[in-house]
PQR file with spaces between the fields and no chain letter, atoms N, CA, C, O and H, PARSE charges and radii, in Angstrom:
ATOM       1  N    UNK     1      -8.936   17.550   15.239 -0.4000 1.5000
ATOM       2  CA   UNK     1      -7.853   18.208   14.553 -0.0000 2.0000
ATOM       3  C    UNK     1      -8.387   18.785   13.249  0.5500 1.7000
ATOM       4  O    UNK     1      -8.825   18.132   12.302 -0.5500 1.4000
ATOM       5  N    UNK     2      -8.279   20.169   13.349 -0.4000 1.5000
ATOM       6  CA   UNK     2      -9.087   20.515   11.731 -0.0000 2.0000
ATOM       7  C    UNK     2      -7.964   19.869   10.704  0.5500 1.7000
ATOM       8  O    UNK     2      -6.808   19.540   10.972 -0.5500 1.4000
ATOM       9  H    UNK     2      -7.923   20.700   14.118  0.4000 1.0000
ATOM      10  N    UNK     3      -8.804   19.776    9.201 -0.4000 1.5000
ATOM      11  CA   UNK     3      -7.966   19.397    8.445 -0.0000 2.0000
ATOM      12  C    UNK     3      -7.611   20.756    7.488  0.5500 1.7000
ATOM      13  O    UNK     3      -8.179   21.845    7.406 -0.5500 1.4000
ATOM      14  H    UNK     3      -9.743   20.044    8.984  0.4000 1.0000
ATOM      15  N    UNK     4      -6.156   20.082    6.654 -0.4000 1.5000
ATOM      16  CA   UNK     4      -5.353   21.134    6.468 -0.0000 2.0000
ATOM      17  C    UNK     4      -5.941   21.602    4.912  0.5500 1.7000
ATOM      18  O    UNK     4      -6.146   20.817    3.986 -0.5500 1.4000
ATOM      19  H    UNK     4      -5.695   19.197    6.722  0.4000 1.0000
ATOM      20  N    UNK     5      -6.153   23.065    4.879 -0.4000 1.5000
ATOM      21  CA   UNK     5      -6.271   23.592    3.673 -0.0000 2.0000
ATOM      22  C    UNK     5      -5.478   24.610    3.321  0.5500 1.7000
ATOM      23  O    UNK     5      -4.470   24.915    3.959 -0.5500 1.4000
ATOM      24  H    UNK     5      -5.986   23.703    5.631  0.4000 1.0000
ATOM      25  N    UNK     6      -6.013   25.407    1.930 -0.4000 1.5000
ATOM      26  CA   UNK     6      -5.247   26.621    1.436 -0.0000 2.0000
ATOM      27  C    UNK     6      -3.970   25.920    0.405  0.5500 1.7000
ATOM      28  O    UNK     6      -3.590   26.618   -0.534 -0.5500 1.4000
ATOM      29  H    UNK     6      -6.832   25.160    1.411  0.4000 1.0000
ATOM      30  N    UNK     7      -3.503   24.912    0.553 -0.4000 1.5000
ATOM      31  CA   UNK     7      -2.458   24.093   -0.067 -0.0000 2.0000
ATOM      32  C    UNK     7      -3.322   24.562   -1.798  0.5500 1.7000
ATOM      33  O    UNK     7      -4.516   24.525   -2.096 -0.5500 1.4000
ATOM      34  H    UNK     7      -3.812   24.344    1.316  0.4000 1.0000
ATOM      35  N    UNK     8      -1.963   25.021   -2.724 -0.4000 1.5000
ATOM      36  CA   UNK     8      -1.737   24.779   -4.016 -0.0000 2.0000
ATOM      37  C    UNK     8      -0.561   23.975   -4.794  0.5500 1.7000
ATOM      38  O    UNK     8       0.495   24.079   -4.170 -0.5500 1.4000
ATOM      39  H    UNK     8      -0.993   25.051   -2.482  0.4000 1.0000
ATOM      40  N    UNK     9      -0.477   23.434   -5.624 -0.4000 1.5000
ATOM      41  CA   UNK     9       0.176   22.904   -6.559 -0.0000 2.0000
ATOM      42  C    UNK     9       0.539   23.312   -8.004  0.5500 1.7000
ATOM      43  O    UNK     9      -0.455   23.451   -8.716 -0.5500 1.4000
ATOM      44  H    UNK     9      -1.335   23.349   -6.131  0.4000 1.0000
ATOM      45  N    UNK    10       1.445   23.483   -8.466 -0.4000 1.5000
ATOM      46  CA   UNK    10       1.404   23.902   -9.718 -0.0000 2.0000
ATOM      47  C    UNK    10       2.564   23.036  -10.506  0.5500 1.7000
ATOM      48  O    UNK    10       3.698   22.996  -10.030 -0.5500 1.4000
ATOM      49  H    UNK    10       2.253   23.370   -7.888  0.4000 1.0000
ATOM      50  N    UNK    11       2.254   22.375  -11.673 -0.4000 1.5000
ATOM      51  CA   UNK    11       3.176   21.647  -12.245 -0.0000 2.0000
ATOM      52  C    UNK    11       3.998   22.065  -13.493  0.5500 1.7000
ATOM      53  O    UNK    11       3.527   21.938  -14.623 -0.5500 1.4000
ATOM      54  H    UNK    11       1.332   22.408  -12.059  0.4000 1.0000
ATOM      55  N    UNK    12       5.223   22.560  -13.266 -0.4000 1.5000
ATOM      56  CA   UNK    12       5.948   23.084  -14.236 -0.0000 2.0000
ATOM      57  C    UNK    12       5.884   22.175  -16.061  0.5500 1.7000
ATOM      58  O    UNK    12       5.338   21.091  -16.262 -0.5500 1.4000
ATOM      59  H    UNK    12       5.605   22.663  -12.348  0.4000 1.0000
ATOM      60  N    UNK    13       6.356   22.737  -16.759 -0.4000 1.5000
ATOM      61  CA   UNK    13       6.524   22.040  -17.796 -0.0000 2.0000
ATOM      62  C    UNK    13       7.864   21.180  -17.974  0.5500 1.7000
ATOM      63  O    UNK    13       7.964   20.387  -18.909 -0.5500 1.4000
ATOM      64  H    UNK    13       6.800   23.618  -16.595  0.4000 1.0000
ATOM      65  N    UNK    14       8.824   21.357  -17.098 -0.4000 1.5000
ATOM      66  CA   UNK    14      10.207   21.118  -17.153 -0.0000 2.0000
ATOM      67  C    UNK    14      10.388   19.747  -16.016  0.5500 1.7000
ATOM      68  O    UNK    14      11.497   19.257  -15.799 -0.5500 1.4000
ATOM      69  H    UNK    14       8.742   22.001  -16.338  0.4000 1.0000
ATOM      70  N    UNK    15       9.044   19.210  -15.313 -0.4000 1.5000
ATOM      71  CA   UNK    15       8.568   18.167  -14.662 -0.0000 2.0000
ATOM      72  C    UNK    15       9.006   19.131  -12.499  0.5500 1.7000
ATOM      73  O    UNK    15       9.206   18.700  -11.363 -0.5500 1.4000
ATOM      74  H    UNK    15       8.143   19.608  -15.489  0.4000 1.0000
ATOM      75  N    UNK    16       8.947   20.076  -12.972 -0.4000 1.5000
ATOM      76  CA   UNK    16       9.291   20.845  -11.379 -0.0000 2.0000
ATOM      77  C    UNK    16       7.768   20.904  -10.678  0.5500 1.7000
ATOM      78  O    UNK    16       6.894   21.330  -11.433 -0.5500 1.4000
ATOM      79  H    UNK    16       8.785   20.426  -13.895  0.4000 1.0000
ATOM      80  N    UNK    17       7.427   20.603   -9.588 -0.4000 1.5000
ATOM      81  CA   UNK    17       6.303   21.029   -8.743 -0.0000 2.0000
ATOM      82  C    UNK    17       6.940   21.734   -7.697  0.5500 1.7000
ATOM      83  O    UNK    17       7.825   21.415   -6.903 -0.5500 1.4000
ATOM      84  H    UNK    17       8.137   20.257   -8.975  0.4000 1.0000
ATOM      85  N    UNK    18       5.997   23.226   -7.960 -0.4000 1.5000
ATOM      86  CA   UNK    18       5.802   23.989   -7.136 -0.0000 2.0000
ATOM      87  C    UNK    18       4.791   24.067   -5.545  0.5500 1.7000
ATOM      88  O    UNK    18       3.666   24.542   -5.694 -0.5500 1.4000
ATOM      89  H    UNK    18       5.278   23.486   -8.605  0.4000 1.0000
ATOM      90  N    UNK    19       5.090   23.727   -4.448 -0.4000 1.5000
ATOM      91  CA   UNK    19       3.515   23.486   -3.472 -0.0000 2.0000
ATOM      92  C    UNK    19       3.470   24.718   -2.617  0.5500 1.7000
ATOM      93  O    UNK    19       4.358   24.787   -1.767 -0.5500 1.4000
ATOM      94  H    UNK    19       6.005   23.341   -4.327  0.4000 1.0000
ATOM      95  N    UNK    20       2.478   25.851   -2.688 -0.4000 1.5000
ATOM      96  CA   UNK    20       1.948   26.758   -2.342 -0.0000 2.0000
ATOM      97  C    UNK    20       1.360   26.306   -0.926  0.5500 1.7000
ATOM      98  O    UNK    20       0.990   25.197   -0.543 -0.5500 1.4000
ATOM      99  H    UNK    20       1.757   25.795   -3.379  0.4000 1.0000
ATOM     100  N    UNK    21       1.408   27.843   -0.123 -0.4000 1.5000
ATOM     101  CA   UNK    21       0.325   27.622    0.910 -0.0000 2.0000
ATOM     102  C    UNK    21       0.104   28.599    1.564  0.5500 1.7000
ATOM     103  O    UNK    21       0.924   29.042    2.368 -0.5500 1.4000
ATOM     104  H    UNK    21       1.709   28.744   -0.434  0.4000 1.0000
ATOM     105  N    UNK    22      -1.005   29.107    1.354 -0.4000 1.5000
ATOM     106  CA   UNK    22      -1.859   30.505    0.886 -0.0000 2.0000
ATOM     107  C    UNK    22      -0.705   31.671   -0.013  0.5500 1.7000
ATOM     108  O    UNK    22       0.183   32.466    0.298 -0.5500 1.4000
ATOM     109  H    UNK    22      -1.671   28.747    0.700  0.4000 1.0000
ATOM     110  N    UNK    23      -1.309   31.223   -1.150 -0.4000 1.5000
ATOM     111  CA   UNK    23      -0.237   32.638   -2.053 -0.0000 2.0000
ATOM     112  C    UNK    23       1.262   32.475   -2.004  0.5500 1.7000
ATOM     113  O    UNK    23       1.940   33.148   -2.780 -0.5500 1.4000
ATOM     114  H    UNK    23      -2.030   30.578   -1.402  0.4000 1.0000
ATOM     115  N    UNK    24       1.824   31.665   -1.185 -0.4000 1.5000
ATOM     116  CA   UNK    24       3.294   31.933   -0.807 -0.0000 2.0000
ATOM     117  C    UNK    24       3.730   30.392   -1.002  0.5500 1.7000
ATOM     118  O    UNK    24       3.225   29.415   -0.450 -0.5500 1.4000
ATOM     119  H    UNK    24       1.274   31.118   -0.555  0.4000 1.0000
ATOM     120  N    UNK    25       5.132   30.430   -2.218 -0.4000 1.5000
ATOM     121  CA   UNK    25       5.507   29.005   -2.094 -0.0000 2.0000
ATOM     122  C    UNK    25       5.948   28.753   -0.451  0.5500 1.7000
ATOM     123  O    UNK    25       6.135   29.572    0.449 -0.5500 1.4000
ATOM     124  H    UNK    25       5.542   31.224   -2.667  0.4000 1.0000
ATOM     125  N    UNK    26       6.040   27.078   -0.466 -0.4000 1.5000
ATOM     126  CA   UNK    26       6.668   26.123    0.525 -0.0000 2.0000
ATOM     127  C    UNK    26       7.142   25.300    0.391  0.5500 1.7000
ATOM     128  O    UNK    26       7.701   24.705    1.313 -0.5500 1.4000
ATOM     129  H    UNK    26       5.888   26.413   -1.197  0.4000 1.0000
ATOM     130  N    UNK    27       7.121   24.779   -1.195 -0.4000 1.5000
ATOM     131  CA   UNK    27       8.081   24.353   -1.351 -0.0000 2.0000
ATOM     132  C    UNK    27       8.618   23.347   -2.592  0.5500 1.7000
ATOM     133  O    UNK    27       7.638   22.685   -2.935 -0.5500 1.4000
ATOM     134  H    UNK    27       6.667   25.262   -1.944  0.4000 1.0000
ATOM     135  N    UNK    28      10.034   22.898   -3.564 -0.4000 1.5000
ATOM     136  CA   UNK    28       9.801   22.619   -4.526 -0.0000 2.0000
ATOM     137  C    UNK    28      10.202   21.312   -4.788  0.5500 1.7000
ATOM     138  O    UNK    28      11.332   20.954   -4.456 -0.5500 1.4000
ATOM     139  H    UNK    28      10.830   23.436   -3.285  0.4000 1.0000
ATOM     140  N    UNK    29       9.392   20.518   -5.363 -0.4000 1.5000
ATOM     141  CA   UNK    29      10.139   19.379   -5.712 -0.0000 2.0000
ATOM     142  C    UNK    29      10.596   18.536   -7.305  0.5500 1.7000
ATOM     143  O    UNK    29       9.761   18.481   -8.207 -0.5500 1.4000
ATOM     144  H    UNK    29       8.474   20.809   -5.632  0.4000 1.0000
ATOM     145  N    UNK    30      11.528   18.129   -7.418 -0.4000 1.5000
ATOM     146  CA   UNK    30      12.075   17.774   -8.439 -0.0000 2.0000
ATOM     147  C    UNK    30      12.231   16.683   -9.026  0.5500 1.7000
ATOM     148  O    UNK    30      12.651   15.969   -8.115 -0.5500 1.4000
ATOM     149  H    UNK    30      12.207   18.173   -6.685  0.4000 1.0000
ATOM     150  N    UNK    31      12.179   16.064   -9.926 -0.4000 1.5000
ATOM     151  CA   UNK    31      12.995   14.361  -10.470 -0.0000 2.0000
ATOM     152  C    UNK    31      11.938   13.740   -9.656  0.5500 1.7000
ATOM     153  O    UNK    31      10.751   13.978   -9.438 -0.5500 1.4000
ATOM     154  H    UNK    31      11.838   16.644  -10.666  0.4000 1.0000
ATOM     155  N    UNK    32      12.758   12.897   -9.303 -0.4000 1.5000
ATOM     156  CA   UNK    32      11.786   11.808   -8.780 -0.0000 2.0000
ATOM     157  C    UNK    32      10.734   11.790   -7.685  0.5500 1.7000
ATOM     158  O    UNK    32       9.736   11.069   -7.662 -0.5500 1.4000
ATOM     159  H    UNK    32      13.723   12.703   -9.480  0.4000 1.0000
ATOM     160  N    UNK    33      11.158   12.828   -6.643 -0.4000 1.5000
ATOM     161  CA   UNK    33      10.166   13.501   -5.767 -0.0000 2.0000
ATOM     162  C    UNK    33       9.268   13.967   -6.234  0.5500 1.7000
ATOM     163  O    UNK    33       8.330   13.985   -5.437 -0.5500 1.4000
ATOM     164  H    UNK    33      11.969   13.414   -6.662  0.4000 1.0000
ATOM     165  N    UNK    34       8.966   14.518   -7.477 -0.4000 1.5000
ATOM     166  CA   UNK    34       8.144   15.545   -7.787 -0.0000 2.0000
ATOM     167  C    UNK    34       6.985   14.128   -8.440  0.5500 1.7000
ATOM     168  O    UNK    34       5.756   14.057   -8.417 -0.5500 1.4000
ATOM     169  H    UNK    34       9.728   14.503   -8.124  0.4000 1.0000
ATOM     170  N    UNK    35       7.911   13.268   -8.913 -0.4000 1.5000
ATOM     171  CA   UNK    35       6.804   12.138   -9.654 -0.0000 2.0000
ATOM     172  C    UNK    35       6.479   11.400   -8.658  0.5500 1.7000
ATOM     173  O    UNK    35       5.313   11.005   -8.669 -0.5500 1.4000
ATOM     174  H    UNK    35       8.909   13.326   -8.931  0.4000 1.0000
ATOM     175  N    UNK    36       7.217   11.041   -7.679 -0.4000 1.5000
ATOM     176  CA   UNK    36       6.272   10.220   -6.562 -0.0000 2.0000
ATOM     177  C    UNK    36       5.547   11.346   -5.489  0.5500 1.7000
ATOM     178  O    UNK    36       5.078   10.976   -4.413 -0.5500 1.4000
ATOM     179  H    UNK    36       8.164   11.361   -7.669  0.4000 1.0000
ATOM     180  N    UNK    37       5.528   12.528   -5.865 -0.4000 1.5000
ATOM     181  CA   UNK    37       4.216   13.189   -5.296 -0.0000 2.0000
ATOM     182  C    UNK    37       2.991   13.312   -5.776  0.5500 1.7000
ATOM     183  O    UNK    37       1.940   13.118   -5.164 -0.5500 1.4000
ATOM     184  H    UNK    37       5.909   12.829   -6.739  0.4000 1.0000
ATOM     185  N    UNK    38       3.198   13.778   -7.359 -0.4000 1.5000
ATOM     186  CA   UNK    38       2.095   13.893   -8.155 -0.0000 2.0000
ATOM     187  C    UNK    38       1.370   12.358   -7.799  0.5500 1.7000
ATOM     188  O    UNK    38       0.169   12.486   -7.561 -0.5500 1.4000
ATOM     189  H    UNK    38       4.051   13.936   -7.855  0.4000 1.0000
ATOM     190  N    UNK    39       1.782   11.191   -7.734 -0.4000 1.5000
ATOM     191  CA   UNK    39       1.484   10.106   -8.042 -0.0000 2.0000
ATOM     192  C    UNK    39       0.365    9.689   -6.618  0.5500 1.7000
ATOM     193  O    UNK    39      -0.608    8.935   -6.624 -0.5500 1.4000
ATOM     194  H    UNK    39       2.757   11.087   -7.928  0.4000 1.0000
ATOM     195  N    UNK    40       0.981   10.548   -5.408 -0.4000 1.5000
ATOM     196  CA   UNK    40       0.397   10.453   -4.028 -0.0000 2.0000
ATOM     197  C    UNK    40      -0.735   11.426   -4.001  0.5500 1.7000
ATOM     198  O    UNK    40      -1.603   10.981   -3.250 -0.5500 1.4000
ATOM     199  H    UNK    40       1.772   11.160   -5.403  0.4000 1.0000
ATOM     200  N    UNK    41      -1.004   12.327   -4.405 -0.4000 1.5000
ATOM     201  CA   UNK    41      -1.897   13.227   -5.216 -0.0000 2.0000
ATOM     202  C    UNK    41      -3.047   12.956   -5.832  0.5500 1.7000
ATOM     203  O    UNK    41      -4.119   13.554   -5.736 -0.5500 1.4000
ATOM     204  H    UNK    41      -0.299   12.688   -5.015  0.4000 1.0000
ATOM     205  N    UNK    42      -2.640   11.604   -6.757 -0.4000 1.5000
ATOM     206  CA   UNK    42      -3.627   11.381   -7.484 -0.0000 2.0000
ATOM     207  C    UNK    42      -4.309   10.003   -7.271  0.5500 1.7000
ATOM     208  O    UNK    42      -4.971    9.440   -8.143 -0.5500 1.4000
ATOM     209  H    UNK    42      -1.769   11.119   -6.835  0.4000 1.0000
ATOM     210  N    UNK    43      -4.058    9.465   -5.889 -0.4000 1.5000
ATOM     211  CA   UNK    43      -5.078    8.686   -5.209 -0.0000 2.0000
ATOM     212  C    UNK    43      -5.319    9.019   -3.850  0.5500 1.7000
ATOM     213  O    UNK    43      -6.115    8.404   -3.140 -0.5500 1.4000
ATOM     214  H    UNK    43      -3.521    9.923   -5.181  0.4000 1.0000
ATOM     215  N    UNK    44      -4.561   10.098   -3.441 -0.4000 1.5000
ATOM     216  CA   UNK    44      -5.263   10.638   -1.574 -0.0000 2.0000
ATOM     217  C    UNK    44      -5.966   11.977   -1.946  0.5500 1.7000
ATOM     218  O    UNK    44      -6.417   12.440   -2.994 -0.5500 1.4000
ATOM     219  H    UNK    44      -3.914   10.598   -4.017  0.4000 1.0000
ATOM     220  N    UNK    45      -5.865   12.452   -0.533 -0.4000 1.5000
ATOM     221  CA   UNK    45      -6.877   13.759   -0.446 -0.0000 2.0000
ATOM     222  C    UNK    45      -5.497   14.832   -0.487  0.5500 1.7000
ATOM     223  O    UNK    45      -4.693   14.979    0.433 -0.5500 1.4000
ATOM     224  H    UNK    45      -5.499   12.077    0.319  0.4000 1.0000
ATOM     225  N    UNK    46      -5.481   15.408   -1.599 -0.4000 1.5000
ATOM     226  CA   UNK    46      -4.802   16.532   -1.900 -0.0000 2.0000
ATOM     227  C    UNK    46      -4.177   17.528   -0.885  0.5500 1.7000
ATOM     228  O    UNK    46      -2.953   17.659   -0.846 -0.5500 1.4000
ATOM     229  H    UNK    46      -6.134   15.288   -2.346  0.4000 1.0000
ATOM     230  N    UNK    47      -5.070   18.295    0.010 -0.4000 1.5000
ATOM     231  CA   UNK    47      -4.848   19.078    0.985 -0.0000 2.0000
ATOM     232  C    UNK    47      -3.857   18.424    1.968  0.5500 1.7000
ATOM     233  O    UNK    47      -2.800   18.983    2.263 -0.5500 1.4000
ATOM     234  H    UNK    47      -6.063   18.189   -0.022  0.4000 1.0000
ATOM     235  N    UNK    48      -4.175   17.385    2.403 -0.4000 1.5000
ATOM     236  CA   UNK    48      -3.537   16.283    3.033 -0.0000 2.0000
ATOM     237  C    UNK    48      -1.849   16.418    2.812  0.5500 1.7000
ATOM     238  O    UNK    48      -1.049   17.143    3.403 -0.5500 1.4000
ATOM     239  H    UNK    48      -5.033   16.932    2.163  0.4000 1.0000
ATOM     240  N    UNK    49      -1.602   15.287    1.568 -0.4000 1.5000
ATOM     241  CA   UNK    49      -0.566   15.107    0.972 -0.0000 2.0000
ATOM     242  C    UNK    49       0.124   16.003    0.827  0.5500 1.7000
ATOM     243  O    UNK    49       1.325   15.774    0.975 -0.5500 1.4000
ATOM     244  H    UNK    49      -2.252   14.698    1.088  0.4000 1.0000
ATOM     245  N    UNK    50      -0.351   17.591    0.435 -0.4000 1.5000
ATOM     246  CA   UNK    50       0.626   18.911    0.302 -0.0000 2.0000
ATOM     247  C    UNK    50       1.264   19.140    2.007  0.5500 1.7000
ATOM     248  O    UNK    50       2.345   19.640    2.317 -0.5500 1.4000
ATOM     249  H    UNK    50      -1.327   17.777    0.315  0.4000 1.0000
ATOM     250  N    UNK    51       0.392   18.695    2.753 -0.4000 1.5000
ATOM     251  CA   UNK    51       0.521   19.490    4.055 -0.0000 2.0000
ATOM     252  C    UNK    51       1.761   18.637    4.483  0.5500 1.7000
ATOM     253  O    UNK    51       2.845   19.034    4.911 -0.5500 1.4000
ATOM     254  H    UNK    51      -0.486   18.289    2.502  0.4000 1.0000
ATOM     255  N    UNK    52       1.243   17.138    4.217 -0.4000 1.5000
ATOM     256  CA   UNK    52       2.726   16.179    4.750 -0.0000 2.0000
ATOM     257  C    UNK    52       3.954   16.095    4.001  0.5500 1.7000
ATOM     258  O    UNK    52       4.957   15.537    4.444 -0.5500 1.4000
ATOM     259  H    UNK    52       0.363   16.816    3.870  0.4000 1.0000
ATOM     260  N    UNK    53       3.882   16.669    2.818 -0.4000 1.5000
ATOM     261  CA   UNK    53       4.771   16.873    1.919 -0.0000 2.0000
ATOM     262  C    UNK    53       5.535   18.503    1.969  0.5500 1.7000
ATOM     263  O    UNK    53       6.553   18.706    1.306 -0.5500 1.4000
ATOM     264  H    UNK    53       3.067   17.123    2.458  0.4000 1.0000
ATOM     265  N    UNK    54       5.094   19.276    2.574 -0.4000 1.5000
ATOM     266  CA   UNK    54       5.786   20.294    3.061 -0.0000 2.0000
ATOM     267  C    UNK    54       6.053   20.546    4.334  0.5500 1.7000
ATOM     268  O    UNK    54       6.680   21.541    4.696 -0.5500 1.4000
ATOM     269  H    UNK    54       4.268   19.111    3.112  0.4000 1.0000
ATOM     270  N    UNK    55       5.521   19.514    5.238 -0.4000 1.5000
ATOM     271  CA   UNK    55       6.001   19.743    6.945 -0.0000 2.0000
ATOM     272  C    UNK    55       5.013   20.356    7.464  0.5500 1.7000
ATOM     273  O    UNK    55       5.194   20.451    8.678 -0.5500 1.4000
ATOM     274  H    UNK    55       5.012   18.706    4.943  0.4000 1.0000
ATOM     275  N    UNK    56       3.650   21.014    6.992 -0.4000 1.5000
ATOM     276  CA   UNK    56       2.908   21.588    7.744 -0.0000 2.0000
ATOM     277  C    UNK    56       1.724   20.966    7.884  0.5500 1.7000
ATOM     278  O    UNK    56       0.668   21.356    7.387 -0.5500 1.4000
ATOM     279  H    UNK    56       3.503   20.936    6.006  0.4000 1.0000
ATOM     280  N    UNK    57       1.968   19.395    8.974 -0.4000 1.5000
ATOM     281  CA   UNK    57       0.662   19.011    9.076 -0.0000 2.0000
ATOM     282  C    UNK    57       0.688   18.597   10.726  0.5500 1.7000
ATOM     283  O    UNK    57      -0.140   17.888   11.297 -0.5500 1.4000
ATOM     284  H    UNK    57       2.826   19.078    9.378  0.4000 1.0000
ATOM     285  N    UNK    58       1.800   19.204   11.279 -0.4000 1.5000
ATOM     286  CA   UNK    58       1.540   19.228   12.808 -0.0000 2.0000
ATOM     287  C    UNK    58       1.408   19.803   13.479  0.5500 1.7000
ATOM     288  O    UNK    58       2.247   20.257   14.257 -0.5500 1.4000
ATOM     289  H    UNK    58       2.473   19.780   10.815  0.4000 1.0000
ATOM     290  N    UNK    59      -0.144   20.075   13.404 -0.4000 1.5000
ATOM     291  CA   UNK    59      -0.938   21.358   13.923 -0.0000 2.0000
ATOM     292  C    UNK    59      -2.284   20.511   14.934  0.5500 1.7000
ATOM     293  O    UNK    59      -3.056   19.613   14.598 -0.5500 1.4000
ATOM     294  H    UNK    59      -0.825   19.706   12.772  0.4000 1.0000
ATOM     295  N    UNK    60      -2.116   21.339   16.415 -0.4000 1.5000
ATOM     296  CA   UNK    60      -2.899   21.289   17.055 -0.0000 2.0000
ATOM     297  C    UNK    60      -2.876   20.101   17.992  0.5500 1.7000
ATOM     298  O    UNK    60      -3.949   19.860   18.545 -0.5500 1.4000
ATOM     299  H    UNK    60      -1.489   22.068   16.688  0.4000 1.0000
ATOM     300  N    UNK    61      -1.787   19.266   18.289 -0.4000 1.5000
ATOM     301  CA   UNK    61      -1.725   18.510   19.209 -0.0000 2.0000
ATOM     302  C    UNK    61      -0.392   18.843   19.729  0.5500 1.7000
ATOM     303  O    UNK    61      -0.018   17.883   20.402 -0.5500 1.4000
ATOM     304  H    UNK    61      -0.916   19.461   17.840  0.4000 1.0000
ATOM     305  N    UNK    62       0.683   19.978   19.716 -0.4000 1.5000
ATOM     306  CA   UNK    62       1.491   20.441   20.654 -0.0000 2.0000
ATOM     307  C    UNK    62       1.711   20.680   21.509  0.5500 1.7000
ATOM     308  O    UNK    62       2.746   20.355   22.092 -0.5500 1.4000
ATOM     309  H    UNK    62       0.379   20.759   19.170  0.4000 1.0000
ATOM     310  N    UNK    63       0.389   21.675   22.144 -0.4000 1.5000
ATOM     311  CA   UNK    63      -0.196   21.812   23.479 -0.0000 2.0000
ATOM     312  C    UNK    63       0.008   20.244   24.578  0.5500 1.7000
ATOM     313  O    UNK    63       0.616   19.987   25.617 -0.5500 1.4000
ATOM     314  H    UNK    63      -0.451   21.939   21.670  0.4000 1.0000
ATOM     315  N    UNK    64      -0.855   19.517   23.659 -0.4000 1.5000
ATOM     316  CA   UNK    64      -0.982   18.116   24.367 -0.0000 2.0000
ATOM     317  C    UNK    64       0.041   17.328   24.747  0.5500 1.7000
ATOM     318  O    UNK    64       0.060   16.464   25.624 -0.5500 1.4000
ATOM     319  H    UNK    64      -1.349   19.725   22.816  0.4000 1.0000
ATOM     320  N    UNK    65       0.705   17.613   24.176 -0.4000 1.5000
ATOM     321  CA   UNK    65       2.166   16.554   23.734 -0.0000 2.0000
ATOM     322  C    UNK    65       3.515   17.651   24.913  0.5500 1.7000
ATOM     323  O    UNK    65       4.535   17.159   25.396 -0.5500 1.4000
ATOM     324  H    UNK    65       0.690   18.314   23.464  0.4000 1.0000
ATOM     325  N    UNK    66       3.081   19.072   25.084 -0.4000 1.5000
ATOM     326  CA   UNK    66       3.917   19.807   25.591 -0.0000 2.0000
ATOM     327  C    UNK    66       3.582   19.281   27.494  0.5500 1.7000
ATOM     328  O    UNK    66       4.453   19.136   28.353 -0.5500 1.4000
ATOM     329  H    UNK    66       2.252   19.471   24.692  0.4000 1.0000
ATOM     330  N    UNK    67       1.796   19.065   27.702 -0.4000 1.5000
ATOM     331  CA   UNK    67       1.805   18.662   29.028 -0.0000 2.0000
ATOM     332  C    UNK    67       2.123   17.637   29.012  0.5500 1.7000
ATOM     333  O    UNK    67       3.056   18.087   29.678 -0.5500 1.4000
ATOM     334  H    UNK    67       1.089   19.183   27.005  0.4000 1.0000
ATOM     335  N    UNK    68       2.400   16.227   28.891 -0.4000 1.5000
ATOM     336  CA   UNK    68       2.321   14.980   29.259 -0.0000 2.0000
ATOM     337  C    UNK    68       3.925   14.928   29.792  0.5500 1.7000
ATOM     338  O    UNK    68       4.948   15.533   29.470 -0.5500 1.4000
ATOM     339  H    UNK    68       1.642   15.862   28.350  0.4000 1.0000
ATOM     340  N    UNK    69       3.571   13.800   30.856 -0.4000 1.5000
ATOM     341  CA   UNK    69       4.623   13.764   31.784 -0.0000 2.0000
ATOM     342  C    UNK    69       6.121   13.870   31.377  0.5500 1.7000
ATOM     343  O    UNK    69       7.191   14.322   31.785 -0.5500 1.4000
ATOM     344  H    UNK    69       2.740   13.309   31.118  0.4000 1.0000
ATOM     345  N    UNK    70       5.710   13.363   30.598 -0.4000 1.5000
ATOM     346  CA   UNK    70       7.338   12.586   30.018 -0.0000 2.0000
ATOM     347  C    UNK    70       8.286   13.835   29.222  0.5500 1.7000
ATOM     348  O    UNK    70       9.476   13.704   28.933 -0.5500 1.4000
ATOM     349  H    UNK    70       4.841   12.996   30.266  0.4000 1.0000
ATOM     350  N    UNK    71       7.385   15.148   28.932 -0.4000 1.5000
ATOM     351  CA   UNK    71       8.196   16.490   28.329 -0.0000 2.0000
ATOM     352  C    UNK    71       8.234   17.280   29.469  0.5500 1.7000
ATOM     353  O    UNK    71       8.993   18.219   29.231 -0.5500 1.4000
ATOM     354  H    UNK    71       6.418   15.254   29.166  0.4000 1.0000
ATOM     355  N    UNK    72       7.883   17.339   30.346 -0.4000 1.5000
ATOM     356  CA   UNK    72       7.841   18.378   31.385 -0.0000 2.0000
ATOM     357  C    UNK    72       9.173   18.005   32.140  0.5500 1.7000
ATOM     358  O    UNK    72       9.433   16.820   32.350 -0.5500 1.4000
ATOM     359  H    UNK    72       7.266   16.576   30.540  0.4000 1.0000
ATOM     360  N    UNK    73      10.083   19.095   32.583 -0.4000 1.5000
ATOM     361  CA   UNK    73      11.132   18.984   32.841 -0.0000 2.0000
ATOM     362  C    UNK    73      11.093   19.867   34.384  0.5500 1.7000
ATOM     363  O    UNK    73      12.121   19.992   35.049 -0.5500 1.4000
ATOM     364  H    UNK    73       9.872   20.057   32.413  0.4000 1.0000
């Protein structure tokens, strides 16, 4: 599974995080979300954490998950 890049962050002054992904927000978080992200941030792998923190980290096992018995209708 490649891992996820292109993810940015930007931290407002007003405590708002902004999370980018390539050039284009995805998405914003606030209050207490925004502090228990920064906080997940600053002991995992960055790219990571943005990707699971905006929904875009389920990439490349769909295919797989689309054949197995149990989805096929």
């Amino acid at each position: 599974m490649p891992r996820p890049h292109g993810f940015t962050c930007i931290e407002h002054a007003d405590g708002t995080v902004t999370i980018g992904h390539h050039g284009h927000p995805a998405t914003t978080l606030r209050g207490p979300r925004a502090t228990r992200f920064l906080a997940e941030v600053a002991v995992g792998d960055p790219q990571l954490v943005m990707a699971r923190w905006t929904g875009n980290y389920r990439r490349g096992n769909e295919r797989t998950a689309r054949e197995h018995p149990r989805n096929r209708r």
